[in-house]
C-alpha positions in Angstrom: -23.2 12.7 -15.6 -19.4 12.9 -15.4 -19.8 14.0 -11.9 -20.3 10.2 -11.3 -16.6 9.6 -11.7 -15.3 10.0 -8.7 -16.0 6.3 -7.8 -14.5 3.5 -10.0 -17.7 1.8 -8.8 -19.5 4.7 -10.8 -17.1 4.9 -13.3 -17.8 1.3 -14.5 -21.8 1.1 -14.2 -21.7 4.6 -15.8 -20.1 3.3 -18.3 -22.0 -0.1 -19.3 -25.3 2.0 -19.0 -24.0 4.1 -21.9 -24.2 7.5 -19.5 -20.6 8.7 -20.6 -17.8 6.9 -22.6 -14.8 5.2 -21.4 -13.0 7.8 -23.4 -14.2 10.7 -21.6 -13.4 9.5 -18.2 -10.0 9.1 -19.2 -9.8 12.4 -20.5 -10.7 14.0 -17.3 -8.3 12.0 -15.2 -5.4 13.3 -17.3 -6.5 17.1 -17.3 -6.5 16.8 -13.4 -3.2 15.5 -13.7 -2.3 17.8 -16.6 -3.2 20.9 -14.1 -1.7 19.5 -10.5 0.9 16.6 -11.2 3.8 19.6 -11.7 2.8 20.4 -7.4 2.1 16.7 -7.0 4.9 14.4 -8.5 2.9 11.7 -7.7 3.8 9.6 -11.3 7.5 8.3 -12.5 5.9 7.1 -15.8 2.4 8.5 -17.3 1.4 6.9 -20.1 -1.2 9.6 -21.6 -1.7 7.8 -25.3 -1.9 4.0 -24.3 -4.3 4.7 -22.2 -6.6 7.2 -24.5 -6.0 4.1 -27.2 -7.4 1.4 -24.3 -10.1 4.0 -23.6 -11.4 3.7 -27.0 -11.3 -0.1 -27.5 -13.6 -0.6 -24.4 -16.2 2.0 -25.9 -15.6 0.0 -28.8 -16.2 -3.1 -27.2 -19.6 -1.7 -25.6 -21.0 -0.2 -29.0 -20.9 -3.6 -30.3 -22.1 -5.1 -27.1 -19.7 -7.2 -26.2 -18.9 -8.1 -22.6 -16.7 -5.9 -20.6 -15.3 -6.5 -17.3 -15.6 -5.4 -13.7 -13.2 -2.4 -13.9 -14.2 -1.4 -17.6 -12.9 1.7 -18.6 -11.5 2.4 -14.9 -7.8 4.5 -14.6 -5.6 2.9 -12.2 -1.8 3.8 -10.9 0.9 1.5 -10.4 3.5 1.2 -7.8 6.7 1.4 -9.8 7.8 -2.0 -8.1 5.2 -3.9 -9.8 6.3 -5.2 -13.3 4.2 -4.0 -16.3 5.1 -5.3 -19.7 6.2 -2.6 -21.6 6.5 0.0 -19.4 8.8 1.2 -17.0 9.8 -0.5 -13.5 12.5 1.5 -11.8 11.7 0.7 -8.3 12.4 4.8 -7.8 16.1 3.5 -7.9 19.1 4.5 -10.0 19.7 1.0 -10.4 16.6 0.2 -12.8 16.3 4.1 -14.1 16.0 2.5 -17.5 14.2 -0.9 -17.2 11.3 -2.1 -18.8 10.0 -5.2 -18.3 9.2 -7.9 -20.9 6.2 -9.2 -18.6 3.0 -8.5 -16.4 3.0 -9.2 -13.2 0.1 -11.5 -11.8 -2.2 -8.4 -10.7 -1.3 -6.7 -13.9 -2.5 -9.2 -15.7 -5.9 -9.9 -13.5 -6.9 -6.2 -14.3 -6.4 -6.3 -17.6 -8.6 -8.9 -18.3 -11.5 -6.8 -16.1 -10.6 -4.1 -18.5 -8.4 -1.7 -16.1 -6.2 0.8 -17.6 -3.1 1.8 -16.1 -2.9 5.1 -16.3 1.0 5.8 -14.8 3.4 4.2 -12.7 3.9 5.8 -8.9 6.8 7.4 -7.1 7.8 5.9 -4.2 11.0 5.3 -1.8 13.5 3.3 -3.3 12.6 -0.4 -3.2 10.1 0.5 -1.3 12.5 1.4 2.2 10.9 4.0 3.7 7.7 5.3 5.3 7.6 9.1 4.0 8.8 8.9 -0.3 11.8 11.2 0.4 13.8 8.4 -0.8 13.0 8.2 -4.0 16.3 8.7 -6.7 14.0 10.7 -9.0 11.8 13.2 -7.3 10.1 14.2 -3.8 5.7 13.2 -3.6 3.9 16.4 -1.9 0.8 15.5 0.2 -2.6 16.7 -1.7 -3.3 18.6 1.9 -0.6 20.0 2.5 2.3 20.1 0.0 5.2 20.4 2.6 4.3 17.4 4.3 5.5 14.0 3.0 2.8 11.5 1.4 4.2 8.6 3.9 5.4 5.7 2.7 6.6 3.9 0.7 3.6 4.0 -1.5 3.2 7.4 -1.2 3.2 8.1 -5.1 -0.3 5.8 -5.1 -1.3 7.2 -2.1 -0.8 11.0 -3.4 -2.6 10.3 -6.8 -6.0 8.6 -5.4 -6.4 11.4 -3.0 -5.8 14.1 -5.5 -8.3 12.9 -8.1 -5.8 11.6 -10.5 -7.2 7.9 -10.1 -10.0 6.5 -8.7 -8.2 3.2 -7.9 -4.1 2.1 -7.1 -2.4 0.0 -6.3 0.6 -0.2 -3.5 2.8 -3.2 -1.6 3.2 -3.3 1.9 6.1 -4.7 4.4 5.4 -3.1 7.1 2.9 -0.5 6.9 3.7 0.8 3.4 0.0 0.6 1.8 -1.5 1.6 5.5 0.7 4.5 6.5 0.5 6.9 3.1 -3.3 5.7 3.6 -3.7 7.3 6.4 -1.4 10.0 5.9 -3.5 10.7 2.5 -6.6 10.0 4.1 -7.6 7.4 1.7 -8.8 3.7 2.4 -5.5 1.2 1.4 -6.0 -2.5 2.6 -2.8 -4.6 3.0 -4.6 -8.3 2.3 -3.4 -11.6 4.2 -0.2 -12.8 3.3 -0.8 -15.2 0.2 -4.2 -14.0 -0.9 -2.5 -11.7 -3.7 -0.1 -13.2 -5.7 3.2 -12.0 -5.5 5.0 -13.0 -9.1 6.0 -9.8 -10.6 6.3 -7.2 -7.4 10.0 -6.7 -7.2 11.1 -8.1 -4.0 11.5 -6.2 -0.7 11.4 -8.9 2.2 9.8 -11.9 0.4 8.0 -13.2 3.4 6.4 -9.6 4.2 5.5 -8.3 1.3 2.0 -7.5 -0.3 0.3 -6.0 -2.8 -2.9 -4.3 -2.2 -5.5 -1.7 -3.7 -5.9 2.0 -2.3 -8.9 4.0 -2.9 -11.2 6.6 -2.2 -13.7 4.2 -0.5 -14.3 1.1 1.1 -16.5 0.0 -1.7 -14.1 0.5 -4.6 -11.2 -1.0 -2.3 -13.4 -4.0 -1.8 -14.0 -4.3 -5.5 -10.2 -4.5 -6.8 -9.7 -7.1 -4.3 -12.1 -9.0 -5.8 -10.6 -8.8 -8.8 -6.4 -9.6 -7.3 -7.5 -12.2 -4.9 -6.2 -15.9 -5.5 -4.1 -18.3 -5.6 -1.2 -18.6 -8.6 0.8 -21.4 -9.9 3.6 -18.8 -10.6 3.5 -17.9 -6.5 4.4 -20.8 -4.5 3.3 -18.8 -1.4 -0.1 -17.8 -2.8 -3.2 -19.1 -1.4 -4.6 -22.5 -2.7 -8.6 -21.7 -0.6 -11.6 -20.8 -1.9 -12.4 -17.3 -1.5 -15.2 -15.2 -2.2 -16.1 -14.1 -5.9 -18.2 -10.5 -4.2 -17.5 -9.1 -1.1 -20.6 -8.2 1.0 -20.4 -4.6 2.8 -23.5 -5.0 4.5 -24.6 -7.3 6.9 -27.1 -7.6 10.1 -24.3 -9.9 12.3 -21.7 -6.8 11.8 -23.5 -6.0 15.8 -22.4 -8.9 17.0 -19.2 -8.6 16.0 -16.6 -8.1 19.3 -13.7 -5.4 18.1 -10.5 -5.5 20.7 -8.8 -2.3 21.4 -5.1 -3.1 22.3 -4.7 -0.3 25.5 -1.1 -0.3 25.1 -2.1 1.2 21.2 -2.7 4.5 23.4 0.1 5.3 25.3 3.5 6.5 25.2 4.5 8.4 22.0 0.7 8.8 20.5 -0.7 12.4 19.3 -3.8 13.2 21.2 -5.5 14.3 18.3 -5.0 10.6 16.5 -6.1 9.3 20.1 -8.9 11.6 20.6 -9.9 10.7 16.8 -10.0 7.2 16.8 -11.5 6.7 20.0 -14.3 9.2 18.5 -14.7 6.4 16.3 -15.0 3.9 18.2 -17.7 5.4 20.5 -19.5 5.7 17.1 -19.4 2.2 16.1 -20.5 1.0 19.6 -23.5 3.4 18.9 -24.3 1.6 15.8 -24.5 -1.8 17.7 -21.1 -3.0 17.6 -19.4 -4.6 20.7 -16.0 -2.6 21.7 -13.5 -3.7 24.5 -10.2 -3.2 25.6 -7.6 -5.9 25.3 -3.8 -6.5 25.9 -2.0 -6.8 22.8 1.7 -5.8 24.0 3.7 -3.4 21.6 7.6 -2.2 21.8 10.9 -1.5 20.2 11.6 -4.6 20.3 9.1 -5.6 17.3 10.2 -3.2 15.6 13.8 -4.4 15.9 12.9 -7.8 15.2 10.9 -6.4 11.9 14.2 -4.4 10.6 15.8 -7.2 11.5 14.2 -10.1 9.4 13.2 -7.3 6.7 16.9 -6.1 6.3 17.8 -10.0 5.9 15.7 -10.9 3.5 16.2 -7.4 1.5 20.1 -8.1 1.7 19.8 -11.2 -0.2 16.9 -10.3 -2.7 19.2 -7.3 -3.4 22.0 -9.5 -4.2 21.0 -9.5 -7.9 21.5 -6.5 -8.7 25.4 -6.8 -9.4 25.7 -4.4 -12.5 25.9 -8.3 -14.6 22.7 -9.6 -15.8 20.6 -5.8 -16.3 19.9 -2.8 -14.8 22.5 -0.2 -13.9 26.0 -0.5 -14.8 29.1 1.7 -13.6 31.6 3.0 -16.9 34.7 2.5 -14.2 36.2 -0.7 -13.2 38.8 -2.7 -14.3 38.0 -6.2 -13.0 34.7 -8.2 -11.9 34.5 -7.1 -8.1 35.4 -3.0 -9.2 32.3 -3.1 -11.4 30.0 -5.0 -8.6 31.2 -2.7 -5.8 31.1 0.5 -7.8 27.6 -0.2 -9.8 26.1 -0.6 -6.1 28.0 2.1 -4.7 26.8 4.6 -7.2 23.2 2.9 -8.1 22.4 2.4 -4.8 20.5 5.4 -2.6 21.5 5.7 1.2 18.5 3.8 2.9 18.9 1.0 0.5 23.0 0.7 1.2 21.6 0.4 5.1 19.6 -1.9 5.1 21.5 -4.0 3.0 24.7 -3.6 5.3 22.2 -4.3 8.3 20.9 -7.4 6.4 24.4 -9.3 5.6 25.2 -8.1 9.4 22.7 -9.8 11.0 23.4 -13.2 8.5 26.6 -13.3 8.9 28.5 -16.1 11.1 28.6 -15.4 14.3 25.7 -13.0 14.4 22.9 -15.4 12.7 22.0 -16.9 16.4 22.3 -13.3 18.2 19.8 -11.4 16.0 18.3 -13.1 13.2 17.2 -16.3 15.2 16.0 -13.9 17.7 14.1 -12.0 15.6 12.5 -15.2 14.4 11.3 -16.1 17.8 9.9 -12.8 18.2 8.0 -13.4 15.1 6.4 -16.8 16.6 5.2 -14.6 19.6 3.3 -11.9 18.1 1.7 -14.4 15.7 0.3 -16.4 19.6 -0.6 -12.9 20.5 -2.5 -12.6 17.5 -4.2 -16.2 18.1 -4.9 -15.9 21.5 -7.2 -12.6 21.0 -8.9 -13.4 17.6 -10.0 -16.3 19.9 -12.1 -14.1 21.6 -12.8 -10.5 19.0 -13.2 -10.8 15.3 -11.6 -8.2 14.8 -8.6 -5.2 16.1 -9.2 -1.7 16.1 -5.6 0.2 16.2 -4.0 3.8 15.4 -2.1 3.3 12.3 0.8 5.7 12.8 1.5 8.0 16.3 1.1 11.4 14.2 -0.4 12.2 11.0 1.8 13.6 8.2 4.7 15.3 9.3 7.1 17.3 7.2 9.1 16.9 4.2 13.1 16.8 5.8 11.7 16.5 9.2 12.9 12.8 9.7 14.7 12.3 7.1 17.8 12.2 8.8 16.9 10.4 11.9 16.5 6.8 10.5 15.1 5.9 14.7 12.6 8.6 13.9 11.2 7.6 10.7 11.5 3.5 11.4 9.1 4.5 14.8 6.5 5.9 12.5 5.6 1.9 11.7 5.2 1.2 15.3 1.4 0.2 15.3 1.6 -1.3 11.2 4.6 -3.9 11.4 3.4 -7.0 13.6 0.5 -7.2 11.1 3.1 -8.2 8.3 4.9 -10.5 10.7 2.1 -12.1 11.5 0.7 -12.6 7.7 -2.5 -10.8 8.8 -5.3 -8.6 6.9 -5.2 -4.6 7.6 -7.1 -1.3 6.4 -6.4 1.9 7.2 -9.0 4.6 6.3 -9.4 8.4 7.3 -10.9 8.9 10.7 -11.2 12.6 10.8 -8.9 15.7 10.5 -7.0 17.4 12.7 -6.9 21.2 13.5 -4.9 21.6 10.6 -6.8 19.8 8.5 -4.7 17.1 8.3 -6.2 13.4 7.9 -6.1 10.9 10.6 -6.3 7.0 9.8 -7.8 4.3 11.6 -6.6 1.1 11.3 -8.9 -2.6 11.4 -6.7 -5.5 12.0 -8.4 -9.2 11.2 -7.6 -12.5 11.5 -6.5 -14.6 8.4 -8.8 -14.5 5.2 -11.1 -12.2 7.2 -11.3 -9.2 4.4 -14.8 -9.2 4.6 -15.4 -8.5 8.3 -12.9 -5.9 8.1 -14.3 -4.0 5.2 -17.8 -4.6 6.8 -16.6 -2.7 9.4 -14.8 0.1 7.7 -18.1 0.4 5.4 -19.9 1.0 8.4 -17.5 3.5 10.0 -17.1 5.1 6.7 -21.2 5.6 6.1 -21.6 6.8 10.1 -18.5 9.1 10.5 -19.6 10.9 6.5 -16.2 12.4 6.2 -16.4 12.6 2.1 -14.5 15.9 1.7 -12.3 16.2 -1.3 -9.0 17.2 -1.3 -8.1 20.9 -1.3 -5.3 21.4 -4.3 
């Protein structure tokens, strides 16, 4: 019977139907993570005796037949950019090493009440700037396949933990690619939702009009389920969604064949691994076997959308940053003898190298003089991959893509080529400039037995075609195959 746990789905019917106990599940998620985590380092914070204490309230809670709620009794990880009262929020940064904040954020709080139980706050790169984890001020995430390879980014800590069995469910942000990419890399399913559809009050901010928060899991199902649960709007988000949405998302459906997928050519060319080529469009040959209509479209990609997403990203991180002074909390430096001494040196010495970057990149491009030569630009940019956008999903429901050009590549390898490591979110970032729904989900594996990620792109508020899709992809292609620790 505990066999059933591999699926929060499972976990929770298991669990209402009296088959196992709320208490044992979590006892078997922390004796995986009791045996790997140490080869892993997928967790800053695990909280082992909260979450035995929750455990025991829901069985509690069942015994005396009381209601219980959709994730009852279900472990879940935490990006450790996402505020959780009580526990730890260090953003993997020097600069918050010892904050804990005094509320939940939004999602936090929507869990919670469907009876989630966070079992550990993620590793991840610092303020979430980075695609691979290696920037994280604590320690370095190994990839469940293959431990010298790097999880992705900046996720990666939720990434690595659903696809090692140390949670069914987690939960990641994305900026430009950062739920996707680790998704992929991991070869888990990790949705980045339309911009405004999950509330945003409590995930530390990166670039405020990119960011996202979204669920990873093993499946499209369970993925589908937690977004169920994080979806809508909040008076405590200004730039949350005020629509109606769907209380249950629907993974079947007869009009999924007439749905017209686009397949952007330019996707396939230039710098792409033929393996992650050869995969996808494997795929996609599958999908028009099942029915579904598949063409090739136009859907123009260069450097210069990603210089126009480092750009706008950099800005808006420059001036979210700007908070953390060494004043009001977080990090403080012991040396300084006057007000801009103990600014300059509690950044200088809180503050990793890809953070101090961007940041310097950021006030760059605001600066006067310079506002108009890059930032305005990058703004027009912006306007014209969202008519790109428009003018296909006028004609194709839906986008089928490559989510990065290689799958995992090794820890150090990049590292040190910040060109390198910014290309790897090549095919990922126009979806956040655009505000659009993405999934990425595993494909197949290379000859090293790597995974490969596929990536559906929709148009806004179109979850449920895409997970229809990836439902049906996932249940064709079979590619259930647990990780090898």
């Amino acid at each position: 019977m505990l066999g059933d746990m591999e699926s929060a789905y499972e976990i929770v019917r298991g669990i209402k139907e009296r088959r196992f106990k709320a208490e044992e599940v979590m006892e078997k998620y922390l004796k995986i993570i009791s045996e790997q985590e140490s080869r892993i380092n997928a967790f800053i914070t695990l909280r082992e005796k909260g979450c035995m204490s929750e455990a025991r309230m829901i069985d509690a809670k069942i015994a005396k037949g009381e209601r219980v709620g959709k994730l009852a009794g279900v472990p879940i990880a935490i990006k450790d950019n996402i505020c959780t009262e009580g526990i730890k929020t260090t953003c993997a940064s020097r600069m918050l090493e010892d904050y804990t904040s005094p509320y939940d954020a939004t999602v936090i709080e929507k869990l919670k009440e469907e009876g989630a139980i966070i079992i550990g706050k993620t590793n991840m790169d610092e303020f979430a700037m980075g695609s691979s984890t290696e920037n994280s001020a604590f320690k370095q995430t190994s990839n469940p396949w293959e431990l010298r390879k790097v999880p992705g980014g900046s996720s990666g800590g939720s990434a690595a933990a659903v696809a090692s069995g140390f949670t069914p469910l987690a939960l990641g942000s994305d900026t430009g690619g950062s739920i996707r990419q680790p998704a992929a890399f991991c070869g888990v399913v990790g949705l980045k939702p339309t911009y405004g559809m999950v509330s945003r009050f409590g995930l530390i901010a990166f670039a405020s009009s990119l960011d996202q928060v979204g669920p990873m899991a093993k499946n499209v199902k369970d993925c589908a389920l937690a977004l169920e649960i994080l979806q809508g709007n909040d008076e405590k988000d200004s730039t949350s969604c005020n629509i109606k949405l769907t209380d249950k998302y629907s993974l079947e459906s007869e009009s999924i064949k007439k749905l017209r997928v686009g397949v952007p050519k330019q996707y396939f060319e230039g710098e792409l691994d033929s393996e992650v080529k050869n995969a996808i469009m494997k795929s996609i040959k599958t999908l028009e076997k099942a029915g579904v209509k598949v063409e090739e479209v136009s859907l123009p990609i260069n450097e210069e959308i990603l210089s126009a997403y480092y750009i706008i990203s950099s800005a808006e991180a420059s001036s979210n940053l700007a908070r953390f002074d060494g004043i009001r909390y977080g990090y403080r430096t012991s040396e300084y003898k006057n007000i801009e001494q103990l600014i300059t040196n509690t950044r200088t010495e809180a503050f990793g190298k890809e953070v101090k970057r961007r940041i310097l990149l950021g006030t760059y491009v605001l600066s006067a003089g310079y506002y108009d030569a890059f930032y305005n630009k990058a703004q027009k940019m912006r306007e014209s991959i969202k008519a790109g956008y428009r003018e296909i999903f006028s004609k194709y429901d839906l986008i089928i893509s490559p989510v990065a050009p290689t799958v995992a590549f090794g820890k150090g390898e990049k590292v040190h080529s910040s060109v390198q490591m910014y290309l790897q979110d090549l095919y990922t970032i126009s979806v956040n400039l655009a505000g659009l729904p993405a999934l990425s989900m595993n494909c197949g594996f290379n000859k090293k037995n790597l995974p490969i990620g596929l990536q559906i792109i929709g148009s806004h508020f179109s979850e449920e075609k895409i997970f229809q899709l990836a439902y049906l992809l996932e249940c064709e292609l079979d590619l259930r195959k647990k990780v090898a620790l």
